[in-house]
N, CA and C atoms as a LAMMPS dump frame, in Angstrom:
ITEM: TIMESTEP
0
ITEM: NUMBER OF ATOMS
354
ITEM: BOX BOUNDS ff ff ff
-5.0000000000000000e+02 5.0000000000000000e+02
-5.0000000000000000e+02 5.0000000000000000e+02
-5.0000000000000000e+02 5.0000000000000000e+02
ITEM: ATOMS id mol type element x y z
1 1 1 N -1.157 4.457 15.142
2 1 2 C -0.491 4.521 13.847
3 1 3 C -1.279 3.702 12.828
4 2 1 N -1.703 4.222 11.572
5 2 2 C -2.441 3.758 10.719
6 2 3 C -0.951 2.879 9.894
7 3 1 N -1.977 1.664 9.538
8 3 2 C -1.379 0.819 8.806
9 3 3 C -1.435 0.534 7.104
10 4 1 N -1.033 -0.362 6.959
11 4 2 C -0.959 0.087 5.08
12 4 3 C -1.545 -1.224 4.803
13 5 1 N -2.37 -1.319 3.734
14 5 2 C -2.993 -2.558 2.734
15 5 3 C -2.329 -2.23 1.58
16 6 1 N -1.635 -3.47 0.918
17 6 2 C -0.732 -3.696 0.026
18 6 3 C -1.539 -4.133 -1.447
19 7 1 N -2.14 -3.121 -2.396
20 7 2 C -2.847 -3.765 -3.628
21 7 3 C -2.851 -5.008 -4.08
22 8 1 N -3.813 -5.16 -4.757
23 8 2 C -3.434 -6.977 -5.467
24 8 3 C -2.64 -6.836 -6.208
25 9 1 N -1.498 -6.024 -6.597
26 9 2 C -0.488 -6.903 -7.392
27 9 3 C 0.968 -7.054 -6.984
28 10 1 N 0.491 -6.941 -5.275
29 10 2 C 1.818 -6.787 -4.436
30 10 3 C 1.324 -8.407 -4.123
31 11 1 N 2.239 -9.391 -4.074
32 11 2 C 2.286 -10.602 -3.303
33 11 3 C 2.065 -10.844 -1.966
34 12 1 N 0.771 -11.248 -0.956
35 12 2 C 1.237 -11.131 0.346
36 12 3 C 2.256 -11.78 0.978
37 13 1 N 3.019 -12.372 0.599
38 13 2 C 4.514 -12.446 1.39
39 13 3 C 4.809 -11.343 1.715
40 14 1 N 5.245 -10.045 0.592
41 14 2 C 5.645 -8.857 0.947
42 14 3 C 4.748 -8.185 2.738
43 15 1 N 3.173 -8.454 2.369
44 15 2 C 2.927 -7.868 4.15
45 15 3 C 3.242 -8.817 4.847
46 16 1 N 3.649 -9.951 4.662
47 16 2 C 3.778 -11.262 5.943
48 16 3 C 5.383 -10.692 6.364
49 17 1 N 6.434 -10.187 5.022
50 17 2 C 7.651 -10.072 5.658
51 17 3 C 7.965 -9.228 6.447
52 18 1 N 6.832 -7.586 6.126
53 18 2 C 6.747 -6.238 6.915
54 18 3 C 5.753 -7.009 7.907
55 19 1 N 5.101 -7.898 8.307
56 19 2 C 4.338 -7.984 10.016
57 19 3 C 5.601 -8.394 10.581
58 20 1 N 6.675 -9.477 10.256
59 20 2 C 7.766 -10.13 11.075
60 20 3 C 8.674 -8.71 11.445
61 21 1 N 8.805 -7.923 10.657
62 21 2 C 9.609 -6.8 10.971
63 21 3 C 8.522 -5.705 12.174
64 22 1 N 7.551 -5.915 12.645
65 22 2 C 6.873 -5.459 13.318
66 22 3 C 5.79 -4.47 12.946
67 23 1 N 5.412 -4.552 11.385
68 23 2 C 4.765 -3.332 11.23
69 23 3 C 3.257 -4.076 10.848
70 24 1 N 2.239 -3.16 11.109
71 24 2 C 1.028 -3.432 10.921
72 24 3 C 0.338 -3.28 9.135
73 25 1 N 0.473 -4.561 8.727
74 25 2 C 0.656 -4.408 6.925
75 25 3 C -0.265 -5.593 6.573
76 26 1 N -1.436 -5.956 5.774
77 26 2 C -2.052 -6.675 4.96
78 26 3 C -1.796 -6.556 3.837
79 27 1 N -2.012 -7.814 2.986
80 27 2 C -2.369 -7.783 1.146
81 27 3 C -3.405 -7.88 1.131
82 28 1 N -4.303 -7.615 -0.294
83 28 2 C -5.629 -6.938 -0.716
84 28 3 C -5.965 -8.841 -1.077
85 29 1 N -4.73 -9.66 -0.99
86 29 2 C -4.72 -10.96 -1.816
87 29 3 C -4.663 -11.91 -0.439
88 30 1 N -4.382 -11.746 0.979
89 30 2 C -4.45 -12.324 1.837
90 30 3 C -5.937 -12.521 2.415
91 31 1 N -6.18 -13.661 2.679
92 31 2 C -7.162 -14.834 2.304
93 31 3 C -8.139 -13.508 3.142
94 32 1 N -7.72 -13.801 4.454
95 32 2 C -8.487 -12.909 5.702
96 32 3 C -8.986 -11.529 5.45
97 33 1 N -8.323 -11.16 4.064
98 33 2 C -8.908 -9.539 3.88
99 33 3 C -9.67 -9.784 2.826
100 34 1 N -9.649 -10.358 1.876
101 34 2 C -11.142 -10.594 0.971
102 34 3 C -11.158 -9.714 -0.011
103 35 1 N -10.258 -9.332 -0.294
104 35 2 C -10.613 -8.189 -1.404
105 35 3 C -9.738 -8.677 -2.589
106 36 1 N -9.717 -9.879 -2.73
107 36 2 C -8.997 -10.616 -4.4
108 36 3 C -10.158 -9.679 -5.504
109 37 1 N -9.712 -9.51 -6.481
110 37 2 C -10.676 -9.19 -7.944
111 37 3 C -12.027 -7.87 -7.615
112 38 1 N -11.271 -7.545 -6.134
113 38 2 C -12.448 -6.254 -6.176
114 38 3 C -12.586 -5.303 -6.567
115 39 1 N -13.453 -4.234 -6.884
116 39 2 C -13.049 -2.801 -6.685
117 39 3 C -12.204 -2.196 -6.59
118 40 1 N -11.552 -1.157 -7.399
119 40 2 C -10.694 0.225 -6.724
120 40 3 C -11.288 0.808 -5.865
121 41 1 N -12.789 1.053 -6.024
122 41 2 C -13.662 1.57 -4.837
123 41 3 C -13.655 0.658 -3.816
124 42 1 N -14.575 -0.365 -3.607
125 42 2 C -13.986 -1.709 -2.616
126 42 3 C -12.758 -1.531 -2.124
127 43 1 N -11.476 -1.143 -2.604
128 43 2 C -10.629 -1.501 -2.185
129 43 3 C -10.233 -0.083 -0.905
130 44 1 N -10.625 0.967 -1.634
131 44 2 C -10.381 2.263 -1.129
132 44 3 C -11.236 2.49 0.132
133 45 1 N -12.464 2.141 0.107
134 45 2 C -13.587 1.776 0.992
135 45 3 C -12.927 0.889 2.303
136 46 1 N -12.854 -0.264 2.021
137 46 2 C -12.135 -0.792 3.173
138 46 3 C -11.117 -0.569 4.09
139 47 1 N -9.734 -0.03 3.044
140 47 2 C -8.99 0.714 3.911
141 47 3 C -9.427 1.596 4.867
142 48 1 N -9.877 2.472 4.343
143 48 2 C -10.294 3.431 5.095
144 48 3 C -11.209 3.102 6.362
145 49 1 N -11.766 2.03 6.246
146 49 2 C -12.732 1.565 7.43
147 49 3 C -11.976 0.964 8.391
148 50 1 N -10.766 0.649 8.018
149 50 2 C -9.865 -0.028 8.862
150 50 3 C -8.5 1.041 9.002
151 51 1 N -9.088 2.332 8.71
152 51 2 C -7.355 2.902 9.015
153 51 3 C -6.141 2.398 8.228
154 52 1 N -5.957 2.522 6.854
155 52 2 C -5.059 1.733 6.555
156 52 3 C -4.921 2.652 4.961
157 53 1 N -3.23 3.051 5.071
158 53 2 C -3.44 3.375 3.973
159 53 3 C -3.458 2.881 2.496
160 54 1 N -3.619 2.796 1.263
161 54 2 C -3.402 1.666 0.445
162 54 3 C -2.14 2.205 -0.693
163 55 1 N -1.198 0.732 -0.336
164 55 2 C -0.294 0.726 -1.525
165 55 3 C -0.5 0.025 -3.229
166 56 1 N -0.344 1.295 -3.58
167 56 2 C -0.839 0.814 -5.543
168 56 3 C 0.46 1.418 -6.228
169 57 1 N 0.427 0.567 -7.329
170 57 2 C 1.121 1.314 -8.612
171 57 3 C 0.14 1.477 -9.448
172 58 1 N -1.149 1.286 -9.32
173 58 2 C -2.58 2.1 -9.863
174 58 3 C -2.543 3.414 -10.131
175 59 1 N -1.7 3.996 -10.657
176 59 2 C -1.862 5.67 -10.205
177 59 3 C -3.344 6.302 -10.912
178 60 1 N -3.626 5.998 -12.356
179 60 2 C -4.502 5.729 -13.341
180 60 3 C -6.15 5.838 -12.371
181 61 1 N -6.601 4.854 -11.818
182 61 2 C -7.57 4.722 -10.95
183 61 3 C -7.661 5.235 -9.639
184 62 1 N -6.901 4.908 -9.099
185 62 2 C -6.529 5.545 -7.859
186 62 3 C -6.505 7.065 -7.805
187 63 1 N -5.751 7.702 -8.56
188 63 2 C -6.008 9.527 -8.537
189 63 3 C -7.196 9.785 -8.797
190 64 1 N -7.715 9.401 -9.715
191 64 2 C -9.256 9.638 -10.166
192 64 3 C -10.273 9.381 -8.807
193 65 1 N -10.112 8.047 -7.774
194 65 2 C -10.759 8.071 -6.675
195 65 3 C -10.5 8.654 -6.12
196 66 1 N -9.095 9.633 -5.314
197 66 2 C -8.867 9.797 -4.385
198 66 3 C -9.654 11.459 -3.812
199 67 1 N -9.515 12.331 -4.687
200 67 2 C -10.712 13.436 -4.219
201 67 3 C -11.964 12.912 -4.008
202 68 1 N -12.746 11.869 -4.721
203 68 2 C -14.158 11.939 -4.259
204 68 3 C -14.415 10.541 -3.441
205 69 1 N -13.467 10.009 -2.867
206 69 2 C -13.707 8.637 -1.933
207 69 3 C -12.928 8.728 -1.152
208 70 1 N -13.629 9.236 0.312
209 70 2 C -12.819 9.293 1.281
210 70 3 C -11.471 7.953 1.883
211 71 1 N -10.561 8.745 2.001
212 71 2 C -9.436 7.556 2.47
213 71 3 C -8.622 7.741 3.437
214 72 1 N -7.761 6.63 3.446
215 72 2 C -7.132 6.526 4.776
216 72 3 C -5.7 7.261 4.368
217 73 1 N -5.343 7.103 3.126
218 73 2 C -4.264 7.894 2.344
219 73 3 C -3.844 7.125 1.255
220 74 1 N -3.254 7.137 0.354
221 74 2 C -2.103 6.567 -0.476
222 74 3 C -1.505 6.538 -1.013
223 75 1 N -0.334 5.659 -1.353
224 75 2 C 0.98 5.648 -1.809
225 75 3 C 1.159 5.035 -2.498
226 76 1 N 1.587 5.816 -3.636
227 76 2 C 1.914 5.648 -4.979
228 76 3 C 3.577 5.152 -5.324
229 77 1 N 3.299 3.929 -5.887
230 77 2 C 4.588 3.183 -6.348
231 77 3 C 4.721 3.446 -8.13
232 78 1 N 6.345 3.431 -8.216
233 78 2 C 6.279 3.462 -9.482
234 78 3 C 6.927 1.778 -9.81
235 79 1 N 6.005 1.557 -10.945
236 79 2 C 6.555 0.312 -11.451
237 79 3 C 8.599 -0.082 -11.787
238 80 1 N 8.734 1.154 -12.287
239 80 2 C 10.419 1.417 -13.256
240 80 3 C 11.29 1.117 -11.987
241 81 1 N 10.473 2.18 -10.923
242 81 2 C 11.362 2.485 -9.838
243 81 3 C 11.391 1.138 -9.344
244 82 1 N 10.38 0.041 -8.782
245 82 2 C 10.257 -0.841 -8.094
246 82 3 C 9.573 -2.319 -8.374
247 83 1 N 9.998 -2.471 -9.773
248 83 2 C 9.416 -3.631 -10.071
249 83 3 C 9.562 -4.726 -9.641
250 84 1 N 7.773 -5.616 -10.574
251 84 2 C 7.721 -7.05 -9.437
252 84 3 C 8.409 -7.936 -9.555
253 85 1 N 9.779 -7.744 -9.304
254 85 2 C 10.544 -8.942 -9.439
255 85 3 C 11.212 -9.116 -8.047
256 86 1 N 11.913 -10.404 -7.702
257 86 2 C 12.707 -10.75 -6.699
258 86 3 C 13.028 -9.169 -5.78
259 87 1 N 14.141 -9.009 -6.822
260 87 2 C 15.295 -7.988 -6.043
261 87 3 C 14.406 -6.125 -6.159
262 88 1 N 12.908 -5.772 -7.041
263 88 2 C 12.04 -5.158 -6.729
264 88 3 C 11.753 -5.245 -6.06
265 89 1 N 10.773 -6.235 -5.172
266 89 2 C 10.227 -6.172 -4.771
267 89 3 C 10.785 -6.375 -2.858
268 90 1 N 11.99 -6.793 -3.31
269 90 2 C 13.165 -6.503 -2.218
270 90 3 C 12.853 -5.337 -1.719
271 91 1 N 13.581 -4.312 -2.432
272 91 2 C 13.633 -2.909 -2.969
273 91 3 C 11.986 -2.179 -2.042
274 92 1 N 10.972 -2.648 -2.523
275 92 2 C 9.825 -1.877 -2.057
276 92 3 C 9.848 -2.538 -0.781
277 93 1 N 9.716 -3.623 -0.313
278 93 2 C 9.898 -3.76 1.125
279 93 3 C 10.916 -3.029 2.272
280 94 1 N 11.981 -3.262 1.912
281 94 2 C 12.939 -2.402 2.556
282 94 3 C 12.237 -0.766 2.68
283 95 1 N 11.843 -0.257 1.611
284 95 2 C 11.231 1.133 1.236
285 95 3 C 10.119 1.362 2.358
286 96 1 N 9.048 0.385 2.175
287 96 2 C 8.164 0.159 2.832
288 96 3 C 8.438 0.303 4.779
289 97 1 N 9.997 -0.42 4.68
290 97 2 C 9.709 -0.802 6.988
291 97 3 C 10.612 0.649 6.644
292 98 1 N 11.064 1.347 6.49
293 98 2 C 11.976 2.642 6.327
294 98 3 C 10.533 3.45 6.487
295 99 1 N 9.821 3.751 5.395
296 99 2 C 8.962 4.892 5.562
297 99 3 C 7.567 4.473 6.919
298 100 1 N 7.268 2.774 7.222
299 100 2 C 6.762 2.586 8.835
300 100 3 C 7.635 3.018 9.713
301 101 1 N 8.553 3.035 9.515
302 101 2 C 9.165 3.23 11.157
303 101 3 C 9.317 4.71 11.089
304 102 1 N 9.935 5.06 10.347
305 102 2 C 9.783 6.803 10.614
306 102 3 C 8.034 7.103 10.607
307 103 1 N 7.147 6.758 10.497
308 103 2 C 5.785 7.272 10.786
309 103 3 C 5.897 8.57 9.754
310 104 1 N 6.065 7.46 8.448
311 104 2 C 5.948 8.743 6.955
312 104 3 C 4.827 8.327 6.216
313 105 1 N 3.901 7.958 6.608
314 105 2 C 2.58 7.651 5.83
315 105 3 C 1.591 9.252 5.372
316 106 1 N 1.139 9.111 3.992
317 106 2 C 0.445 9.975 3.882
318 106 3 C -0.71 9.954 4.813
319 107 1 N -1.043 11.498 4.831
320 107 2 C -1.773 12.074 5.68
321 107 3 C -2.993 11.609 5.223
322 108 1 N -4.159 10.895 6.043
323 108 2 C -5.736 11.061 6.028
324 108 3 C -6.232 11.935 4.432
325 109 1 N -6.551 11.28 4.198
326 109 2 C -6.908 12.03 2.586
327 109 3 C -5.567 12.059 1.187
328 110 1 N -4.74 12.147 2.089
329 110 2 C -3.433 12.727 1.108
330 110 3 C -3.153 11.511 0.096
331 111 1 N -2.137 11.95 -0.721
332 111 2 C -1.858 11.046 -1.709
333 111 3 C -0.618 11.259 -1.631
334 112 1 N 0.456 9.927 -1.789
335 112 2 C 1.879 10.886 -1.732
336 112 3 C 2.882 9.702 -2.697
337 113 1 N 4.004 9.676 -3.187
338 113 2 C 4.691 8.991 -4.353
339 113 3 C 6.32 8.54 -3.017
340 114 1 N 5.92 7.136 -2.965
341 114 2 C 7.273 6.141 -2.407
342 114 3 C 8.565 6.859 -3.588
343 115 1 N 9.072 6.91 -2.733
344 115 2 C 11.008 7.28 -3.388
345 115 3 C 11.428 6.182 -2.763
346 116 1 N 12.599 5.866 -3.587
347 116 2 C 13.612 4.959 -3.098
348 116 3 C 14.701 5.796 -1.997
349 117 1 N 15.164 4.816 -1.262
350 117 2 C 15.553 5.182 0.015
351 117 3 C 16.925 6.426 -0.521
352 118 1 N 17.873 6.784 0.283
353 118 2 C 18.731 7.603 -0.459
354 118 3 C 20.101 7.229 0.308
């Protein structure tokens, strides 16, 4: 099961709280992954070298990479829907171990848009 890298403007607490819940999750901002102030390419690049799909509310950059830089997949957040606040970012975590555990990650290449749970 491919795992997800969480953009830099997700906090890594958010992947430290999805590893305690059991799922396989980094931030782009956690020390060990190295990718603070990099690339959209860099960033897209790595995932993919590691199986991992990447979470952005980048949609802007990110669509523009995603046909010509191969990837691991990604998932598109909307800011309105899930903003960075406390009880947001609540909100996208919960979202987040819901769509790991059902094994709903976009497909190898694919691009696909997080909904809130229902």
């Amino acid at each position: 099961m491919r795992g997800l890298l969480l953009d830099e403007m997700y906090p890594p607490v958010l992947a430290q709280k999805l590893r305690a819940q059991g799922h396989d999750v980094v931030a782009a901002l956690d020390v060990e992954v190295g990718l603070a102030s990099r690339s959209d390419d860099d960033v897209l690049a790595w995932a993919a070298r590691n199986d991992r799909c990447v979470v952005t509310e980048n949609v802007r950059d990110f669509a523009r990479l995603a046909p010509i830089v191969p990837h691991a997949g990604i998932v598109f957040v909307s800011a309105q829907r899930f903003p960075r606040t406390g009880r947001g970012l609540a909100l996208l975590g919960d979202t987040l171990d819901q769509l790991l555990a059902a094994g709903h990650l976009s497909p190898e290449g694919g691009v696909t848009w997080l909904s809130t749970p229902s």
